[in-house]
BAGU-108579 format. One record per residue (C-alpha): y, z, x; residue in one letter; residue number from 1. Coordinates in steps of 0.5 Angstrom, whole numbers, plus 500, padded with zeros to 3 digits. Each point is the difference from the previous one (the first is absolute). Example, Ala and Ser with C-alpha at 12.3 -4.5 7.8 and 13.67 -1.06 7.14 Angstrom:
BEGIN
{pt {491,516,525},A,1}
{pt {507,498,502},S,2}
//
This chain:
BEGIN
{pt {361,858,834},X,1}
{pt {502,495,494},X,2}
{pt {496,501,493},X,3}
{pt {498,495,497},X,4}
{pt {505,501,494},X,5}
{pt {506,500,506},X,6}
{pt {497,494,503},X,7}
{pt {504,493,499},X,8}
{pt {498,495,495},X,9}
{pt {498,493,502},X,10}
{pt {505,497,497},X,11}
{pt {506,505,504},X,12}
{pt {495,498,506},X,13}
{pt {501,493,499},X,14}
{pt {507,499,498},X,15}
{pt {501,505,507},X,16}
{pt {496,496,504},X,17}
{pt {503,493,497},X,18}
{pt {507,503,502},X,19}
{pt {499,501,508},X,20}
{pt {496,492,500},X,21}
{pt {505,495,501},X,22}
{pt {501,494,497},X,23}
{pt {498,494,505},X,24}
{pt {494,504,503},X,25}
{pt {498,500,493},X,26}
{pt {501,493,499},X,27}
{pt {496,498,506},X,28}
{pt {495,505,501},X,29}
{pt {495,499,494},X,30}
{pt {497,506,500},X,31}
{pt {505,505,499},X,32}
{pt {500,501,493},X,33}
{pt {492,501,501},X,34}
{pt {501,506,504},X,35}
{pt {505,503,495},X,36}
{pt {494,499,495},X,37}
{pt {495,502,505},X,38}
{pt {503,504,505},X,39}
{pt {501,506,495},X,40}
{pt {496,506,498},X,41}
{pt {493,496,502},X,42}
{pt {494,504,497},X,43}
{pt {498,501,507},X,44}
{pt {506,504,501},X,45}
{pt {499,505,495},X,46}
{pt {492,501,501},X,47}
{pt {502,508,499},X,48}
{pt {503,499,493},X,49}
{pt {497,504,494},X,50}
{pt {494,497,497},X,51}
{pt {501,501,492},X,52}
{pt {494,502,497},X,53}
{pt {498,495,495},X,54}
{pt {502,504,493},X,55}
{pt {507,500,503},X,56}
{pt {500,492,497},X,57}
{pt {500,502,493},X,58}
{pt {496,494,498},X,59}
{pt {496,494,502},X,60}
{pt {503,498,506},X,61}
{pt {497,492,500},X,62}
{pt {504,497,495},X,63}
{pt {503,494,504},X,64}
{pt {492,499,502},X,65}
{pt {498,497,506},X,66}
{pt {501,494,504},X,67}
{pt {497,497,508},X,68}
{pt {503,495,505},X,69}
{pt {499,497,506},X,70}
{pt {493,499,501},X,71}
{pt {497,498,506},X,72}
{pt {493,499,501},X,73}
{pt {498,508,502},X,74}
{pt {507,503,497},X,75}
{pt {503,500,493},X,76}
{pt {506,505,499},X,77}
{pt {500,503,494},X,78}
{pt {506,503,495},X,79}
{pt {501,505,495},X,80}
{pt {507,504,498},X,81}
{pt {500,507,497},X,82}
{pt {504,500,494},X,83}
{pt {499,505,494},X,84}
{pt {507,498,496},X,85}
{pt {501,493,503},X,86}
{pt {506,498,496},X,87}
{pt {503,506,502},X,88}
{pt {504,501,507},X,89}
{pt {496,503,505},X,90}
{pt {493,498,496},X,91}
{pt {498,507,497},X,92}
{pt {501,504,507},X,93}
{pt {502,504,505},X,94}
{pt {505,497,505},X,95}
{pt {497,503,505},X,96}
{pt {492,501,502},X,97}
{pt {494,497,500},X,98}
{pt {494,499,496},X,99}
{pt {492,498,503},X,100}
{pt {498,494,498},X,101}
{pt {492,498,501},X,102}
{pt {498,493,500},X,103}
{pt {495,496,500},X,104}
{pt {497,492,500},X,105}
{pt {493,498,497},X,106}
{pt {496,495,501},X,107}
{pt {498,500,493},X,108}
{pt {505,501,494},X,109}
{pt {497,507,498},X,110}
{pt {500,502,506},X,111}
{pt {493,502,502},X,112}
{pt {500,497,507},X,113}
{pt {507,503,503},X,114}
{pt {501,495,506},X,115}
{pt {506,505,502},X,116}
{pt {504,506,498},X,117}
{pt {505,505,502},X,118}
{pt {507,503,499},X,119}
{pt {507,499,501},X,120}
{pt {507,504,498},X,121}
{pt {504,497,496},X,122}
{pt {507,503,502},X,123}
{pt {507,500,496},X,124}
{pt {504,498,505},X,125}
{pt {497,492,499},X,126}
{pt {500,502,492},X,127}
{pt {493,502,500},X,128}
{pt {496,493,502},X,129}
{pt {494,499,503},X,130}
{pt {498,495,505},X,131}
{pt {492,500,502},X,132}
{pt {498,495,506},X,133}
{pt {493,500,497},X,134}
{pt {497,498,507},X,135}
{pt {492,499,502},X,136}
{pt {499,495,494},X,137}
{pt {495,494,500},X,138}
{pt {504,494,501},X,139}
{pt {500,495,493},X,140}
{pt {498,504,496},X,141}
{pt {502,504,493},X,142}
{pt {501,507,499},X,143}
{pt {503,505,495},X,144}
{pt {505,506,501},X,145}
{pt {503,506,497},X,146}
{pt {503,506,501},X,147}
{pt {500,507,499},X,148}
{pt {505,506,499},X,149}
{pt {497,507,498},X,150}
{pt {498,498,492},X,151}
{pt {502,493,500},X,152}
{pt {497,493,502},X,153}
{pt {503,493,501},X,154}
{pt {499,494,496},X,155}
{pt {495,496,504},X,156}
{pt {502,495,504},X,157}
{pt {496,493,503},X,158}
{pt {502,497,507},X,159}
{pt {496,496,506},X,160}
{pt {501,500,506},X,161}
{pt {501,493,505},X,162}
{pt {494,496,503},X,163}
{pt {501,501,506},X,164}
{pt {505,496,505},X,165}
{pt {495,495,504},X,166}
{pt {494,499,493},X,167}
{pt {499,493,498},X,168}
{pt {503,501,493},X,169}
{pt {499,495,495},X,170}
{pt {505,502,493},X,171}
{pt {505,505,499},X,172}
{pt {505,500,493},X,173}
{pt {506,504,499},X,174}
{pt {506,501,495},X,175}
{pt {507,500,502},X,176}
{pt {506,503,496},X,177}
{pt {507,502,500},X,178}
{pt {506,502,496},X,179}
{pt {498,505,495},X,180}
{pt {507,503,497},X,181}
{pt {498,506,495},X,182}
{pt {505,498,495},X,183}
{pt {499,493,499},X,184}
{pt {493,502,497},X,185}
{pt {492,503,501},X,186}
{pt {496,498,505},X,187}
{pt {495,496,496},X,188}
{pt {498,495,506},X,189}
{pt {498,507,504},X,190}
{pt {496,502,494},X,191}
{pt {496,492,501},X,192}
{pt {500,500,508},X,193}
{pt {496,507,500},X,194}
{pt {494,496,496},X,195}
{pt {501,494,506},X,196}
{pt {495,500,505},X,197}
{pt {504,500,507},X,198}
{pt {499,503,506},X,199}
{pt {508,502,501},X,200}
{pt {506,500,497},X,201}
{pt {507,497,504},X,202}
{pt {506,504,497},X,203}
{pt {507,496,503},X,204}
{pt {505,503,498},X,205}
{pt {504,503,495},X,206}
{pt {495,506,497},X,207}
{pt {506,504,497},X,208}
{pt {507,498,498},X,209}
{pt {505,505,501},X,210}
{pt {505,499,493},X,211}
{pt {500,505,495},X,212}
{pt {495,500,495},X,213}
{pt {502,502,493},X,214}
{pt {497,506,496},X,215}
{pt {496,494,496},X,216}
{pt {496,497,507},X,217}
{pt {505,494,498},X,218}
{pt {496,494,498},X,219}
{pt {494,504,498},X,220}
{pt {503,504,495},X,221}
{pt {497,505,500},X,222}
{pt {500,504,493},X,223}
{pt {495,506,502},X,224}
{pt {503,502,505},X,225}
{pt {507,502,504},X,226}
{pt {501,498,507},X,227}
{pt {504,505,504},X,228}
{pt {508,499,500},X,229}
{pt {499,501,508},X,230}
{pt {497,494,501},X,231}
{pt {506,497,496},X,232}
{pt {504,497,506},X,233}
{pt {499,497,506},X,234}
{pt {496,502,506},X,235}
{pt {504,503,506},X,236}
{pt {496,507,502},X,237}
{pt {494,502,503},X,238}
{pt {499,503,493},X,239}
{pt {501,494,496},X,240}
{pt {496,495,505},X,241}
{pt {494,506,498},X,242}
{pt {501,500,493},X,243}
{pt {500,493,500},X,244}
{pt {493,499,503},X,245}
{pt {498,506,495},X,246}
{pt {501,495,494},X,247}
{pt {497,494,502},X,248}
{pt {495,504,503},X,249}
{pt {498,504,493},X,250}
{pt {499,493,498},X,251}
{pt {493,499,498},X,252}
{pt {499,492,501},X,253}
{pt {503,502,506},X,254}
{pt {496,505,502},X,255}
{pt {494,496,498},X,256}
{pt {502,495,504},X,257}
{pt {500,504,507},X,258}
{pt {494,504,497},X,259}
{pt {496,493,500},X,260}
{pt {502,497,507},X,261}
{pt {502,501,507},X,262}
{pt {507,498,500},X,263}
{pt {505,498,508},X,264}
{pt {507,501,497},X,265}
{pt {506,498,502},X,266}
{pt {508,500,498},X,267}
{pt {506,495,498},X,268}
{pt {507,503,498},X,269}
{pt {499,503,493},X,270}
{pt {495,506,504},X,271}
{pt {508,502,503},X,272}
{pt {505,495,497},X,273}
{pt {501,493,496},X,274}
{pt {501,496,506},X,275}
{pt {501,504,506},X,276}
{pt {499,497,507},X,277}
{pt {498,506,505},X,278}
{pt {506,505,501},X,279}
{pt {505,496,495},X,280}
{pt {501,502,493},X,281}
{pt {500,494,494},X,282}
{pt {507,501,500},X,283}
{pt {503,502,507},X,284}
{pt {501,506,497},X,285}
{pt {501,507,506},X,286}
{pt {493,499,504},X,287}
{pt {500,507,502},X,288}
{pt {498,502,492},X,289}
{pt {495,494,500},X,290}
{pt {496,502,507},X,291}
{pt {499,507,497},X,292}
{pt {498,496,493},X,293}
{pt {495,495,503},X,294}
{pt {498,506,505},X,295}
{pt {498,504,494},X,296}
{pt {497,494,496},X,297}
{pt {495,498,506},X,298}
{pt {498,507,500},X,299}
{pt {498,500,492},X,300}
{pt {497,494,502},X,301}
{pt {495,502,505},X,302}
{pt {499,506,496},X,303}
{pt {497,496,494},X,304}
{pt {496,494,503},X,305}
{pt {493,501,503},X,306}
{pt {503,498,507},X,307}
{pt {499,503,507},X,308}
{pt {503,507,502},X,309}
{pt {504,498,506},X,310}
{pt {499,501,507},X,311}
{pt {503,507,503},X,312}
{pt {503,496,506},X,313}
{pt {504,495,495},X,314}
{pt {505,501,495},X,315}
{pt {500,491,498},X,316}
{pt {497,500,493},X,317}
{pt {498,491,502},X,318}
{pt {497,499,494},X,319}
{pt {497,493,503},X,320}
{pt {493,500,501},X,321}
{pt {495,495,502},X,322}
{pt {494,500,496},X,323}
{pt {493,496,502},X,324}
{pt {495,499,495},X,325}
{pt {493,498,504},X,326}
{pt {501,493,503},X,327}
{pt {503,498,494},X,328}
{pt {507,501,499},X,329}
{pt {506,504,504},X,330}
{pt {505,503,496},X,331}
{pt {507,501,503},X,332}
{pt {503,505,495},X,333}
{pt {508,499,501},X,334}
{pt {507,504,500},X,335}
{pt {505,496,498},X,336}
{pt {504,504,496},X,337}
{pt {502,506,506},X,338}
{pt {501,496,506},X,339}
{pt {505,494,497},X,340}
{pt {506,498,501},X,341}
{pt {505,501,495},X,342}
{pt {500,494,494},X,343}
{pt {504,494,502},X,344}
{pt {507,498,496},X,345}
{pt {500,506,496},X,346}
{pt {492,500,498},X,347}
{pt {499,496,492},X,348}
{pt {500,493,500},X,349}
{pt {504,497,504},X,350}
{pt {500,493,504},X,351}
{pt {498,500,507},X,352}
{pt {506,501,506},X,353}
{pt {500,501,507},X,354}
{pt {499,509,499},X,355}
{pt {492,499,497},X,356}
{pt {499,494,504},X,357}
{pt {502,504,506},X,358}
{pt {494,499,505},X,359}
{pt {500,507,501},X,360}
{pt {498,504,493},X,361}
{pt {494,502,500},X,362}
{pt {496,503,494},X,363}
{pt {495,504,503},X,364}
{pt {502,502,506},X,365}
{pt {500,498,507},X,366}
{pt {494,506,502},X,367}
{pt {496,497,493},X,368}
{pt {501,493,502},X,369}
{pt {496,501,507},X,370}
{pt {495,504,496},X,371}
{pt {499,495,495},X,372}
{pt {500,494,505},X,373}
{pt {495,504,505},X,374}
{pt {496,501,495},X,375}
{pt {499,493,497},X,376}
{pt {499,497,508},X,377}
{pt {494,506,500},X,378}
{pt {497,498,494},X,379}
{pt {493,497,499},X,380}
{pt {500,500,492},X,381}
{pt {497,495,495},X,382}
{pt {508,502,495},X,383}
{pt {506,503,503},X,384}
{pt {503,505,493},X,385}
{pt {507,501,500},X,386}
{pt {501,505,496},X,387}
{pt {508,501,499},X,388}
{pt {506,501,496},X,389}
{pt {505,494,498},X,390}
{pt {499,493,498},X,391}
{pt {499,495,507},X,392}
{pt {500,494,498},X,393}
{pt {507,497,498},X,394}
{pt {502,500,494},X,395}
{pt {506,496,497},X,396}
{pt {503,500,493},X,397}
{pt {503,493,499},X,398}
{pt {497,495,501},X,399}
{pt {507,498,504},X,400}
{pt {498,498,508},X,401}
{pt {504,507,501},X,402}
{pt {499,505,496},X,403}
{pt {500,508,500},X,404}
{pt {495,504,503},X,405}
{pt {498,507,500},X,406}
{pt {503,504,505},X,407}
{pt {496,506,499},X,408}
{pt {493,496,501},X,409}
{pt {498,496,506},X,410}
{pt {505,494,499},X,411}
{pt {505,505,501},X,412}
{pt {497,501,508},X,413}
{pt {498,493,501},X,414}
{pt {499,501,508},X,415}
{pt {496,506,499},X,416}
{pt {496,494,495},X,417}
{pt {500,496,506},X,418}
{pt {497,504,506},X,419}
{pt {495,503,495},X,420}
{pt {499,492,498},X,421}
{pt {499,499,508},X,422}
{pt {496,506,502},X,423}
{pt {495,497,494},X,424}
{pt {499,494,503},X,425}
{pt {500,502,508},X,426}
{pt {495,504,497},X,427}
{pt {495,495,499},X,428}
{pt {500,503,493},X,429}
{pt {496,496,495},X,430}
{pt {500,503,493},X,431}
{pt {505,505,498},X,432}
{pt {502,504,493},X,433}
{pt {505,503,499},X,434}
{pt {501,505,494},X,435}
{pt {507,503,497},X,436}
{pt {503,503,495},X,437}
{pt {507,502,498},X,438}
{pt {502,495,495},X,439}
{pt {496,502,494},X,440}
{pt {498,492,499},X,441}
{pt {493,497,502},X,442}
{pt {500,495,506},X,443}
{pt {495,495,503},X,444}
{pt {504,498,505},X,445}
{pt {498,494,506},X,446}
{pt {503,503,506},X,447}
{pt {504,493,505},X,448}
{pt {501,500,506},X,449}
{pt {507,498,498},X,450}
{pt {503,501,493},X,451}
{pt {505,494,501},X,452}
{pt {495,496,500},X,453}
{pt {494,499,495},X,454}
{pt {496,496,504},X,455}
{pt {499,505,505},X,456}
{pt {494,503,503},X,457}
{pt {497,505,495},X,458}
{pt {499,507,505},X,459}
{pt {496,505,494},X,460}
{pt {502,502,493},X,461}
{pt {504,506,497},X,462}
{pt {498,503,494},X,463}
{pt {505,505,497},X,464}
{pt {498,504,495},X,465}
{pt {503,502,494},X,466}
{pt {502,508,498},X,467}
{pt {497,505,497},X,468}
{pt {505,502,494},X,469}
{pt {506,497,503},X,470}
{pt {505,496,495},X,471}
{pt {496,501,494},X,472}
{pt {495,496,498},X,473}
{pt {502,494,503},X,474}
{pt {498,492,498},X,475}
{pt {497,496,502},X,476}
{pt {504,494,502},X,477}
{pt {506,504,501},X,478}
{pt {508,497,499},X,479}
{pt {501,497,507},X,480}
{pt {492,497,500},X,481}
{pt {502,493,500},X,482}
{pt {504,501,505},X,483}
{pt {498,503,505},X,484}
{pt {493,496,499},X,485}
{pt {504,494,501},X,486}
{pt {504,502,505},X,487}
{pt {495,502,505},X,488}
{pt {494,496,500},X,489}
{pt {496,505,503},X,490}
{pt {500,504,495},X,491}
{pt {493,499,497},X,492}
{pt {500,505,495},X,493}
{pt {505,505,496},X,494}
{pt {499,506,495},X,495}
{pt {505,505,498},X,496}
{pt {494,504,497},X,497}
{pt {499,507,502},X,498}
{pt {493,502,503},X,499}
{pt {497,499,507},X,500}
{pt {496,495,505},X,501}
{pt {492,500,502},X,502}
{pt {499,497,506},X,503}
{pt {493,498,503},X,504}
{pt {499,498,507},X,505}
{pt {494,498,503},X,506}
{pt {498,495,506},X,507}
{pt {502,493,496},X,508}
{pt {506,503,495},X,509}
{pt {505,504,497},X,510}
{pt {501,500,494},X,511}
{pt {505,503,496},X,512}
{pt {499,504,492},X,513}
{pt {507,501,498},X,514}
{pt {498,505,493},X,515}
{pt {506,500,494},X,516}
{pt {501,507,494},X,517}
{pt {502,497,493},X,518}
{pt {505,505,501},X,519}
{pt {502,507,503},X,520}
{pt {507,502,496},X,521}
{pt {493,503,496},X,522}
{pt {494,503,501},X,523}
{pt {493,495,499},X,524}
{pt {501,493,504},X,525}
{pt {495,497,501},X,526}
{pt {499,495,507},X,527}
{pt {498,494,501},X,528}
{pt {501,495,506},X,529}
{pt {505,496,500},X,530}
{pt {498,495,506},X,531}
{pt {495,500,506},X,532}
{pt {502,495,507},X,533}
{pt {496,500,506},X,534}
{pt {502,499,507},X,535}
{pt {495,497,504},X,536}
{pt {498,502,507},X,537}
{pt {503,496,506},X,538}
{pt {504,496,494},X,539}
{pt {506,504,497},X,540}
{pt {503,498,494},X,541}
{pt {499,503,493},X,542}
{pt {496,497,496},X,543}
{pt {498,501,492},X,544}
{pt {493,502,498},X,545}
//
């Protein structure tokens, strides 16, 4: 029998297993890279491993604190991650084992009436992360949660559950985020956005960032303390995606923000790597290396975001999800990142040409697609959310009938916009809200049913956020802001400040918070409200409050 000192490593399994997977079943079967992530040492594979006692974790084990997702109307998961020493390797512990962990969820913040409690393992293997389906709840409502290691106990969070599917609901407000690169800056929005009264937060992409951050935290500066060298170069490793996570993680605007809410997360390019497109590297380097990296990175994701374990059957890690908010609002949560084909014309700004308008690319995937349409025909509700990652509408940068577009966004996929263009009208859907992260810029966006035409029919509205942190502190009216303004008339807004967006709905609107900080290269920025639009029901269009 293989101890565990002799067992292999993650990574070793990975690179093995990226080695005997060819490219082109790679490159068309979408779930590969999540079957080396998840295919792996699961938890149930090591029910046998030895179970740490508590003292053998030296310290409080709970520094990365606590966080919930994905709930329903009687379920909610709920996260935690042991790490005594987060900044070092491994976190503190043992690599291999486990440790008991006891959990519960209150229907009052001090725990006097506990709804429901139990206790888990939290093995090595998955770096000691904990994932509790939390079932058995009432629907609609808040509850608070900890967990417990022999002496020690987690920060307390806040989350609710969902009305349920078929209830007449008559309002639901949200935030939406994106974009939050450590070395750009403090996560001050997160602190503001912990205070907020919303029933969730929508995470589009790009959590972490994977280039090396210096021993001063980059912008931040920092003066008391010393970041480890170990994160000084770019992510590529299991060990560095989970290092990473343990950095952000142990930011306490962060932790607040999760404490506070329950959060649906999903990712971009930087979770792995700038401007990846499914199994194709940013710059065409050897894909046998990138499929282990983005195996590893998917893996290290998982581990740190309050999502689902996956089924024992399946080895897919499809991070699109639908959502049902009562009567009132379906959100359709999607993954255009892991399935797209490769930017057209050598990615960037570019003019379009016969490749990015080649009327078989796709951003989603051709299974994504047919959910997502299947979906929307099914849908009974008052406002479809979409929750996703790059910029939809069009958006030139000269004012000049041709112009340069962006190969990465939607424009680069100009038939993928079309058929999802179609499958919103073949659907008969009549108020549609897109929300979208990625470009560290806040748009209100008119979304057309032909860019090329102003006069075109307006089929919903797209609101984009701006990031959390990165590039800096921003402006308010950034260098290219007249512009772009100008040349693109449905462009209502544009803010290049750093912040997040609150969205309200209820029967007649939506409307759309986009919330700013003074500055975040320092610690203290104040927020306040850039500008307020709403979208009337059966009426698309942004409009100014």
């Amino acid at each position: 029998m293989t101890s565990p000192a002799d067992r292999p490593t993650p990574d070793r399994l990975l690179r093995e297993a990226a080695a005997r997977l060819d490219r082109r079943r790679f490159l068309t079967v979408t779930s590969a890279a999540a079957a080396l992530a998840f295919g792996v040492n699961l938890p149930s594979a090591h029910a046998a491993d030895a179970e740490l006692a508590p003292r053998a974790l030296g310290g409080d084990p709970f520094t990365l604190g606590v966080a919930s997702g994905d709930p329903t109307p009687d379920a909610v998961v709920l996260w935690t991650r042991l790490a005594p020493r987060p900044l070092e390797p491994g976190a503190g512990l043992p690599p291999a084992g486990s440790v008991r962990v006891g959990w519960e969820i209150a229907r009052d913040e001090r725990f006097r009436h506990v709804e429901r409690r139990g206790s888990t393992r939290a093995h090595a293997e998955f770096n000691y992360a904990v994932h509790v389906d939390a079932d058995g709840l009432d629907a609609g409502r808040v509850y608070w949660y900890r967990f417990t290691v022999g002496p020690w106990t987690s920060p307390v969070g806040r989350t609710r559950t969902l009305p349920p599917r078929g209830r007449r609901t008559d309002r639901t407000r949200f935030a939406f985020v994106s974009c939050q690169a450590y070395e750009d800056g403090y996560f001050t929005a997160y602190r503001h956005l912990a205070n907020e009264d919303v029933d969730a937060v929508f995470h589009v992409g790009d959590y972490i960032y994977e280039y090396g951050i210096d021993a001063a935290g980059g912008d931040r500066k920092y003066t008391d303390r010393t970041l480890p060298a170990a994160l000084d170069h770019e992510t590529t490793t299991l060990e560095d995606y989970r290092l990473r996570y343990s950095l952000y993680k142990n930011d306490p605007d962060l932790q607040a923000a999760h404490a506070a809410h329950p959060w649906f997360v999903t990712w971009d390019d930087h979770e792995v790597e700038n401007n990846y497109a499914a199994g194709i590297p940013e710059k065409n380097q050897d894909p046998a290396p990138f499929v282990a990296r983005r195996a590893a990175a998917y893996r290290a994701y998982w581990e740190n975001q309050p999502l689902r374990m996956p089924q024992p059957r399946g080895t897919d890690l499809t991070l699109y999800r639908r959502v049902h908010y009562g009567q009132l609002a379906q959100f359709d949560i999607l993954d255009t990142r892991q399935y797209r084909d490769d930017q057209a014309n050598g990615d960037g700004w570019q003019y379009p040409t016969p490749e990015s308008d080649n009327p078989a690319r796709t951003l989603m995937g051709a299974t994504q697609e047919r959910w997502f349409a299947e979906g929307l025909r099914r849908s009974t509700a008052t406002w479809n959310v979409v929750p996703q990652q790059v910029v939809f509408s069009r958006r030139k940068n000269t004012t000049a009938e041709r112009s340069k577009l962006s190969m990465d966004a939607w424009d680069g996929y100009p038939a993928a916009r079309e058929r999802f263009l179609k499958t919103v009208e073949q659907a008969g859907v009549k108020n549609l809200v897109l929300l979208t992260g990625d470009v560290h810029v806040a748009y209100a966006l008119d979304v057309k049913r032909d860019f090329a035409d102003p006069n075109s029919r307006t089929v919903g509205v797209e609101f984009v956020g701006t990031s959390i942190s990165s590039d800096g502190d921003g402006e308010q009216k950034p260098s290219n802001w007249a512009t772009l303004t100008a040349a693109n008339p449905h462009m209502k807004f544009y803010d290049g400040r750093r912040g997040y967006t609150v969205v309200a709905l209820d029967r007649h609107q939506a409307r759309a918070d986009y919330r700013v900080v003074s500055h975040i290269t320092r610690p203290g920025g104040t927020l306040s409200t850039a500008a307020s639009f709403v979208t009337e029901a059966g009426n698309p269009g942004v409009r100014p409050i």
